[in-house]
C-alpha positions as CSV (number, residue, x, y, z in Angstrom):
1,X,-7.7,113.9,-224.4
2,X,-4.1,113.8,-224.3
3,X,-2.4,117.5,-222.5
4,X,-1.2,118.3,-225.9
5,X,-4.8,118.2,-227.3
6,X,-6.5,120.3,-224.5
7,X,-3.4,122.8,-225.1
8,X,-4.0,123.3,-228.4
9,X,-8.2,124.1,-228.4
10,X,-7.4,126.0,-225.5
11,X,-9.9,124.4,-222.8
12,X,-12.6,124.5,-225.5
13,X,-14.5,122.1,-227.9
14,X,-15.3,122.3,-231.2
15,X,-18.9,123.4,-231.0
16,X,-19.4,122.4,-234.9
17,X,-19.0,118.9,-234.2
18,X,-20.4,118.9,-231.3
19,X,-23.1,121.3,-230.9
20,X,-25.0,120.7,-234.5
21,X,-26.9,117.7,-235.6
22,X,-25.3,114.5,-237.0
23,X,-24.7,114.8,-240.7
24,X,-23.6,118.8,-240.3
25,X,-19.7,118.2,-240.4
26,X,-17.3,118.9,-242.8
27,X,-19.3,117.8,-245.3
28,X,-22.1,120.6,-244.0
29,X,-25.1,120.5,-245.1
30,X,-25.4,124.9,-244.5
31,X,-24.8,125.6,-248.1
32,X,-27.7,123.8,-249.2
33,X,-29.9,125.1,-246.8
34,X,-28.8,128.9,-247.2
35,X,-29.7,128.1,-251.2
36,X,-32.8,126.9,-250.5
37,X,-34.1,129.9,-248.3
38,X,-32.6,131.8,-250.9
39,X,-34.6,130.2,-253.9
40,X,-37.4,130.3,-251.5
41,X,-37.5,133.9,-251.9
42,X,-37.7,134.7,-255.4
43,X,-40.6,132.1,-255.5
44,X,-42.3,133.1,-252.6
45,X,-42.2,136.9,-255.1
46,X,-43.7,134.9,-257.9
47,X,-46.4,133.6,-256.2
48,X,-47.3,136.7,-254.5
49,X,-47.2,138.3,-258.4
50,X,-49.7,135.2,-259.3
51,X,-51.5,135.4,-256.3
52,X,-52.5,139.0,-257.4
53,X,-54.3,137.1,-260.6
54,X,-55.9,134.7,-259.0
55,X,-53.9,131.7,-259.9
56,X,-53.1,130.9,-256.6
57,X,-54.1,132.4,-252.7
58,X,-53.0,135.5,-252.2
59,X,-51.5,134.7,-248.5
60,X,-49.4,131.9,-250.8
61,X,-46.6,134.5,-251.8
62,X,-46.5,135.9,-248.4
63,X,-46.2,133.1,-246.4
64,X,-43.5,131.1,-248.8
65,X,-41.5,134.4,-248.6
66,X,-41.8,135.2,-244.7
67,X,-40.6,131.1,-244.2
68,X,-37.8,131.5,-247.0
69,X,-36.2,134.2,-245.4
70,X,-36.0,132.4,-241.6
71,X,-34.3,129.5,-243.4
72,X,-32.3,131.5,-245.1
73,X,-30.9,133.3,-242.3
74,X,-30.8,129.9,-240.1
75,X,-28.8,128.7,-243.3
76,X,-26.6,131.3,-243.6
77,X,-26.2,131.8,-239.8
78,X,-25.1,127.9,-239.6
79,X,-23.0,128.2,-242.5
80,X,-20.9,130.9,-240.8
81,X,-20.8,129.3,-237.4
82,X,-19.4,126.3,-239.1
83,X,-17.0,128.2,-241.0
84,X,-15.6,130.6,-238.8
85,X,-16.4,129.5,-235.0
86,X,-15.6,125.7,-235.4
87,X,-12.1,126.3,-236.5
88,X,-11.3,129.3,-234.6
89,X,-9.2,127.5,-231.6
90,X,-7.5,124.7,-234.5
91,X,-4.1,125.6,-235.1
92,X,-3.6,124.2,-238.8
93,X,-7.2,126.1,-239.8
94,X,-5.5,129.5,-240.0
95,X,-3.7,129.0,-243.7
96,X,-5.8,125.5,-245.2
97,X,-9.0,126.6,-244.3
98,X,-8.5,130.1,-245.0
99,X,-7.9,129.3,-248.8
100,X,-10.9,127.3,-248.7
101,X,-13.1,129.9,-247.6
102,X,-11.8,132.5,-250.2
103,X,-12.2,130.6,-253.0
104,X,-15.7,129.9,-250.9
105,X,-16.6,133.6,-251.0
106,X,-15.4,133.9,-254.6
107,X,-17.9,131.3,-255.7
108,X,-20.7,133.0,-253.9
109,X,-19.9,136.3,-255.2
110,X,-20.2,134.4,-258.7
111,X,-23.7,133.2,-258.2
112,X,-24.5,136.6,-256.8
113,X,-23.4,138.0,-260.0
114,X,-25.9,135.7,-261.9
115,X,-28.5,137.3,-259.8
116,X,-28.0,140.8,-260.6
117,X,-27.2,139.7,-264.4
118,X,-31.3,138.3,-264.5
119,X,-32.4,141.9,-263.4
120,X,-30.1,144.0,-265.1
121,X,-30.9,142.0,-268.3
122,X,-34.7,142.8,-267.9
123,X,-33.6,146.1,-267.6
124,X,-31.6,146.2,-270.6
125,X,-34.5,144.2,-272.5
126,X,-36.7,147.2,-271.7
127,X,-34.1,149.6,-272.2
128,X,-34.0,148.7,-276.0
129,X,-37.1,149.7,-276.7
130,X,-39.4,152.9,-276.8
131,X,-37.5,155.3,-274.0
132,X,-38.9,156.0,-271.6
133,X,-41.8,153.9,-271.1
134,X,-43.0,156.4,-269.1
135,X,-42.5,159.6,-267.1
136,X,-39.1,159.3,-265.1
137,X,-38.3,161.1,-261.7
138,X,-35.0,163.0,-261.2
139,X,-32.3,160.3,-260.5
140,X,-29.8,161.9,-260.7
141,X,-29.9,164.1,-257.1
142,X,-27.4,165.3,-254.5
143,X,-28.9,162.0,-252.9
144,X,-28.1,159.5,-254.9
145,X,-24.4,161.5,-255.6
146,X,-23.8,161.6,-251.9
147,X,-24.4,158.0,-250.8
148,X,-22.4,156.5,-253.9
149,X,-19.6,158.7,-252.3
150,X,-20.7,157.3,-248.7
151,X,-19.8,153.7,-250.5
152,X,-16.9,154.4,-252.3
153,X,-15.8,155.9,-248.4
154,X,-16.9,152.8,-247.0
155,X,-14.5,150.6,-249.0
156,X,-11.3,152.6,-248.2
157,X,-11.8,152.3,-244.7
158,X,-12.5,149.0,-244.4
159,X,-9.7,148.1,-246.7
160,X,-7.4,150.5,-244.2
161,X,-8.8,148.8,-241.3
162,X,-7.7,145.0,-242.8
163,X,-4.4,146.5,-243.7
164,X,-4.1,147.8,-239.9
165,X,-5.1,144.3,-238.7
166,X,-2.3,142.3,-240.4
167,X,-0.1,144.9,-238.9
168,X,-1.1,144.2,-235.8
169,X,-2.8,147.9,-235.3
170,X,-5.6,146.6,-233.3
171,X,-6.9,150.1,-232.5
172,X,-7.0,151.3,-236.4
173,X,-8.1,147.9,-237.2
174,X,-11.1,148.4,-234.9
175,X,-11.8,152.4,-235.3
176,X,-12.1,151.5,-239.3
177,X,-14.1,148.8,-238.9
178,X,-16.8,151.1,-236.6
179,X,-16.3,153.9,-239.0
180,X,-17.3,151.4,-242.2
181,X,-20.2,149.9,-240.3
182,X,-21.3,153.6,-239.5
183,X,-21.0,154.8,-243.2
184,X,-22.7,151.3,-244.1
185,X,-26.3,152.1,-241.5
186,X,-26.0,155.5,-242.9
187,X,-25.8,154.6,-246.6
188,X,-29.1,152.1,-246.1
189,X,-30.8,154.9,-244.3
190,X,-30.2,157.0,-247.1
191,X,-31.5,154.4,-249.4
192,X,-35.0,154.2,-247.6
193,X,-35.3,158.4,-247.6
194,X,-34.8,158.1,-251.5
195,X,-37.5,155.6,-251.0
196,X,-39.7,158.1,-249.2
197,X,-39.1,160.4,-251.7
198,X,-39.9,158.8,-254.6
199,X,-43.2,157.2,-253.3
200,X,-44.9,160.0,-251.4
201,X,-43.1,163.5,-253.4
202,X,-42.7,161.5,-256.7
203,X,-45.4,159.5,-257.0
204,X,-43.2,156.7,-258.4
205,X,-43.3,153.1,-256.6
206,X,-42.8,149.6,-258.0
207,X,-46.5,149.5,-259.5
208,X,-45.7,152.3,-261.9
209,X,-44.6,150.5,-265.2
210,X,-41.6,148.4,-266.0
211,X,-39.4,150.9,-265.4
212,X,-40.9,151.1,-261.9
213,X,-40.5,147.2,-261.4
214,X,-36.8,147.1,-262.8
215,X,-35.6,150.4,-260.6
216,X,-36.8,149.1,-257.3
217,X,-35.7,145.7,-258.2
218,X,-32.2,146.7,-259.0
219,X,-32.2,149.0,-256.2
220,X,-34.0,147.0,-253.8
221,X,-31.9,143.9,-253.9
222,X,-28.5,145.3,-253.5
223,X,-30.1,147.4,-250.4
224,X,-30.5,143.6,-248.8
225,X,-26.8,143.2,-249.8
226,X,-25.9,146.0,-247.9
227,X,-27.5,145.0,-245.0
228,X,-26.4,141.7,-245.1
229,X,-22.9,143.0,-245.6
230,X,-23.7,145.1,-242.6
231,X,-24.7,142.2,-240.3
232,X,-21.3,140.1,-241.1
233,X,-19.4,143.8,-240.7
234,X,-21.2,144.2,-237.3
235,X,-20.0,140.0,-236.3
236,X,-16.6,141.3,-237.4
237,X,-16.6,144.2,-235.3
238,X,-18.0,142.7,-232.3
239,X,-15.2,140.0,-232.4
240,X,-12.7,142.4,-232.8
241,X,-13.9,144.3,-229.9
242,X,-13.1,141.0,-228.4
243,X,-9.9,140.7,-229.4
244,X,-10.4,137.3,-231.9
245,X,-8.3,138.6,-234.1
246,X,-4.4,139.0,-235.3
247,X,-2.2,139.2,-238.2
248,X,-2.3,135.0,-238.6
249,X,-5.7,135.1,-238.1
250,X,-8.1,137.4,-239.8
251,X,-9.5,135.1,-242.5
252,X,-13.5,136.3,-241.7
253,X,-12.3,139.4,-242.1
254,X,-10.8,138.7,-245.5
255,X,-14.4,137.1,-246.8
256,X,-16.5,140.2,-245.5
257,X,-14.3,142.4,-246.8
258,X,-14.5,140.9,-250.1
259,X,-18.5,141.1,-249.9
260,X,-18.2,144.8,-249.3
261,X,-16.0,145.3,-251.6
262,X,-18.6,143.7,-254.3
263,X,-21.2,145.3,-253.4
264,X,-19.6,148.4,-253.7
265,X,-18.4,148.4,-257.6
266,X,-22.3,146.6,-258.4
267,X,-23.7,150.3,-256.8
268,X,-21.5,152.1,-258.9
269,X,-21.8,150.0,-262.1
270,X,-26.3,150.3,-261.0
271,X,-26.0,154.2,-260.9
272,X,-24.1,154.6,-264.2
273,X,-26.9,151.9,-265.4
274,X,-29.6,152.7,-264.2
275,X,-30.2,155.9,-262.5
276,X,-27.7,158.1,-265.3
277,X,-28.4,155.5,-268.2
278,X,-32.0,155.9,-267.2
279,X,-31.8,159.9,-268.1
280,X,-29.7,160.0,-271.3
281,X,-31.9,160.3,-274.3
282,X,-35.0,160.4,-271.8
């Protein structure tokens, strides 16, 4: 390696090339795996649904779903350690790859929409007829109304803090990532007390009805999206803590930032849907 060479990766190698098996370079094989954990899932539901009729063994669902979600995480946790770590110390990767990875993100946030357009069409297909298909709870509490505002918080400080990073303003940028991560734990805790409230006060739990089925589907998934978003917000912070990152180079922060961002407007757009839609001519 020539001086010029060690200069520029800074003493380090590329542990993407190096560290990973043969056939996970640039042409990396993460995506793939990440969407096959992912599908993995969603059959590893249906079979548990099937295994409750006897078509197949009830441990079936379980077990497909349990083994989905490792390789799903080892997918995903690849796919990001190729994307982000690999490049870090190249010089040229700061403005190429950055591109790259946002039009990455935007296609991912596509195929999530698909996701939550198969639910919220089952919802809408039940929504057109006889309403309500059964007894509802009250939706529409101080609960729900006070972690939607947590969300809506979340986004503005996290959109200060990636303003204060490509100003240079390491000590905002870091302060409003800790605050969004905070708001973010407290926003998923205050998911799992509506939870508790529903099943144990309420009575209400994804056995009772269709209604039941949609709300905690709805609901349920985007609560994983939050915590996923939390986990890259929490990779983001620790790396700012470490000082990775500058006004050239703050692409990771970009791509979580546009996650959050998402999953912010799909909470408000499921509250007007589902938890006020739910209530009007109920």
């Amino acid at each position: 390696m020539s001086t010029e060479e060690a200069h520029d990766d800074h003493g380090h190698h590329l542990p993407a090339v190096q560290d990973w098996p043969r056939g996970f370079g640039e042409a990396s094989w993460w995506p793939f795996v990440t969407a096959v954990g992912g599908a993995g899932i969603y059959a590893g539901a249906g079979l548990y649904v099937m295994g409750q009729d006897g078509i197949v063994g009830q441990m079936a669902g379980p077990a497909v779903f349990i083994g989905s979600i490792f390789l799903f995480l080892a997918g995903l946790y690849g796919w990001l350690y190729h994307a982000f770590v690999s490049h870090f110390w190249s010089r040229d990767a700061s403005q190429k790859s950055a591109s790259k990875l946002r039009w990455g993100m935007i296609a991912f946030l596509g195929s999530e929409l698909g996701t939550f357009g198969a639910l919220f069409t089952y919802y809408f297909f039940i929504r057109a007829g006889a309403w309500p298909p059964q007894e509802l709870p009250e939706l529409t509490g101080s609960l729900v109304l006070a972690n939607t505002a947590i969300l809506i918080v979340s986004s503005f400080t996290l959109h200060w803090a990636h303003v204060a990073i490509r100003e240079e303003n390491h000590r905002n940028f870091v302060l409003g990532l800790a605050v969004t991560l905070l708001l973010g734990v407290i926003f998923i805790g205050g998911q799992v007390y509506e939870y508790y409230e529903f099943i144990v006060h309420s009575s209400f739990s994804i056995t009772d009805g269709i209604f039941g089925s949609a709300f905690y589907g709805l609901t349920g998934l985007h609560g994983l999206h939050v915590s996923l978003g939390a986990v890259l917000l929490g990779i983001v912070f620790v790396r700012a803590l470490r000082g990775q990152y500058s006004a050239e180079r703050h692409v990771s922060v970009s791509t979580a930032s546009m996650y959050w961002h998402f999953v912010d407007v799909v909470w408000i757009f499921l509250v007007v849907v589902l938890y006020v839609g739910a209530e009007v001519g109920a």
